[in-house]
C-alpha positions, 0 to 999 in steps of 0.5 A: 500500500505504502509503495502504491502510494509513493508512485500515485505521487511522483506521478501526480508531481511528474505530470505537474511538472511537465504540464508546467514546464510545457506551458512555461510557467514554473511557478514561484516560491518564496519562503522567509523565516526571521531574516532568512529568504529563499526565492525559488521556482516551483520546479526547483523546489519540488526537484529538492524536496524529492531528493530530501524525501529520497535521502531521507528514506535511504538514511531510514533504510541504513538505519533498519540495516544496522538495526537488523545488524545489531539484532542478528549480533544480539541473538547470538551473543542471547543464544551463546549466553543460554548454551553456556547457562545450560551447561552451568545448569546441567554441571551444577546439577551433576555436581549436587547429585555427586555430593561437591555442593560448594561447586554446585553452588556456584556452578548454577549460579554462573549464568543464572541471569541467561537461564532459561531455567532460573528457577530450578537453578535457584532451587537447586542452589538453595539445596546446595546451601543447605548442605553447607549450613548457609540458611541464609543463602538458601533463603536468599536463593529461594526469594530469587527463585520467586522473584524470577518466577511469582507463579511458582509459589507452591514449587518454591515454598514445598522446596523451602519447607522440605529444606526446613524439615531437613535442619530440624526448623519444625516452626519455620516449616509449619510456618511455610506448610500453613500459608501453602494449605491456604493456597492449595488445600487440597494439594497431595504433596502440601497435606503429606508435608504439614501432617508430618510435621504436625507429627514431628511436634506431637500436635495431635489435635491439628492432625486429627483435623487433618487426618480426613484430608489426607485419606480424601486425597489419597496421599499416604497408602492403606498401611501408612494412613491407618500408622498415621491414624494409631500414632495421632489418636494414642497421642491425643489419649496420651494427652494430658489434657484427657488425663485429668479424670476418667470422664474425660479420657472416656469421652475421648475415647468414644470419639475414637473412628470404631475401626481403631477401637478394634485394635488391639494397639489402641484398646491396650494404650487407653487401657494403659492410660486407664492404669495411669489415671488410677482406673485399674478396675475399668481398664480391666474391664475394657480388656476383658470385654475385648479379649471376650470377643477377640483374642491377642497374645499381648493383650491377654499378657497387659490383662494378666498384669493387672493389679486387681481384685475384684471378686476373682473375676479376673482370674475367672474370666482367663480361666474360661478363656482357657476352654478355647486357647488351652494351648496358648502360652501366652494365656498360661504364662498370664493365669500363672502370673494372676495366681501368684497375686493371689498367693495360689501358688500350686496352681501358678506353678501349673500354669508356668510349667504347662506354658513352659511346656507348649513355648519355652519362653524367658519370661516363664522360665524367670517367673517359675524360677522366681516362684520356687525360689521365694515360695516353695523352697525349692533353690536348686530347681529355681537355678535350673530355671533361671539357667534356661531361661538365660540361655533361651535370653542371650540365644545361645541356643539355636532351633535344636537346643531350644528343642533339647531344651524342651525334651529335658524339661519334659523327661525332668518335668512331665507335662502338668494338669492344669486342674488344680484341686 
């Protein structure tokens, strides 16, 4: 368009000026300015404005010449600047990956200014820092990293957090990790980092509230989800604020999801905590109503423990046990040990050696020695039993020598009734 209209022009000025030549009358100009006059023809006049005009646009076409010049010399300096930050990059990260993390450090912020991946050379500086203890660097690397790129923030601060993690600096992390749940609540990576931090400072309330976010967002696997649910709910049940009284501690045990409530885990530690308030009476019978409907080696062993006496009903409930778990050692061991609270001590000496009997353990040998040492007069037996019992606790023995072991406590000892009368 531009160039059809330049030729519509110096046609129209060509034909004008031929017309006026053709008729001799090349028209007058006279131009004045302060004391300055120019007196010319028309002719002259539109001959000399053409050559500026002409001038004019070729100093225009020299000027994009260098112009073009200076863009194709500035392109490749940009691009020979790239390459050489690529490679910073890529050896910066070499180096970190190898361990030489002063190198790295300065490895990847050689080019950084001609990178085309400033962020992650930040990132990766501020973990190079981090190695060598310059939290202040590291920081500084990462408010660099945001500065380059403000849309990363989730990124930049997930690093950040995981570096404060790293040092110890729980707070600070927290810090980090909350203002990152306001941006993304709903992050997989964000819930796994807060809820172990939480973690990592014992705040099992603030986990509890978190605990349905991160099963919604599926961010720790079947296993580690119901780990993460035992630890927080026996914190809160370890709390002190729910040790004040057994109203308290109950109610926060009827908070408990139901499926925790079926653990052994979990039903022992409030029985624990039971104990520790004072509550023996009940933290029986929470034990007692549980292995009534599910049975457990450890909690028949924490039941058998119990320093309580209400009317033998201990005693008679792990006795009905025995009906179905007769050959269990562990419910045997634990009616031997309910019978020397008791002072029944033929019938715990039943019940130590028939455990003994099915699963020589250290514990039944060290409870029998006891028993016939401080209330049966029976010293050398008593050595006996702390012998084995030691020898099956420092492994001496392996798989045959443990089966020896049996056999001799069989031929010295020949399996007992459990049937006292």
């Amino acid at each position: 368009m531009n160039r059809f209209l330049s030729v519509v022009v110096i046609a129209l000025v060509t034909v004008a000026g031929f017309t006026m030549y053709t008729q001799q009358d090349v028209g007058y100009i006279n131009v004045g300015f302060a004391e300055h006059k120019l007196e010319t023809n028309l002719l002259i006049f539109g001959a000399a404005l053409l050559a500026a005009l002409f001038c004019f646009l070729l100093l225009l076409r020299v000027l994009g010449l260098f112009k073009k010049i200076a863009v194709f010399f500035g392109a490749r300096r940009k691009t020979r600047l790239a390459e050489k930050a690529r490679d910073a990059l890529s050896n910066g990260l070499i180096e970190l990956a190898e361990g030489r993390f002063d190198k790295a450090e300065k490895l990847l912020l050689q080019q950084v200014k001609h990178s085309d991946n400033a962020l992650l050379a930040y990132l990766a500086a501020a973990r190079a820092a981090q190695q060598q203890g310059a939290h202040e660097r590291r920081d500084s690397y990462l408010r660099k990293a945001h500065a380059s790129t403000p849309t990363a923030e989730i990124a930049i601060g997930l690093t950040k957090a995981e570096l404060q993690l790293a040092h110890n600096q729980y707070e600070q992390a927290l810090a980090t990790l909350t203002l990152l749940y306001e941006l993304a609540p709903k992050h997989a990576y964000v819930l796994k980092l807060l809820g172990k931090t939480y973690q990592l400072l014992s705040d099992w309330e603030k986990l509890k509230d978190l605990l349905n976010d991160i099963k919604k967002q599926g961010v720790l696997s079947t296993e580690k989800m119901l780990s993460l649910e035992i630890e927080t709910w026996k914190g809160l049940l370890s709390n002190r604020t729910y040790l004040k009284n057994y109203e308290h501690l109950t109610s926060l045990w009827n908070d408990t999801p139901h499926h925790l409530k079926t653990l052994p885990d979990m039903v022992e530690h409030f029985a624990r905590m039971l104990i520790k308030i004072g509550a023996s009476g009940k933290a029986e019978e929470v034990l007692r109503h549980y292995l009534n409907s599910a049975w457990h080696e450890s909690t028949i062993i924490l039941y058998s423990e119990l320093d309580v006496l209400v009317e033998n009903k201990q005693l008679d409930a792990a006795e009905t046990w025995l009906k179905e778990h007769q050959h269990n050692a562990y419910l045997l061991l634990g009616l031997g040990k309910m019978c020397v609270g008791r002072s029944l001590w033929g019938k715990a000496r039943n019940y130590f050696e028939a455990s003994i009997a099915i699963s020589p353990m250290p514990e039944s040998f060290l409870q029998l020695a006891m028993l016939l040492e401080e209330h049966m007069n029976e010293p050398e037996l008593a050595q006996e039993n702390y012998r084995q019992g030691l020898h099956l606790l420092v492994g001496d023995y392996g798989d045959e020598a443990l089966e020896k072991t049996g056999k001799d406590f069989h031929r010295e000892s020949p399996q007992p009734h459990l049937k006292v009368v």
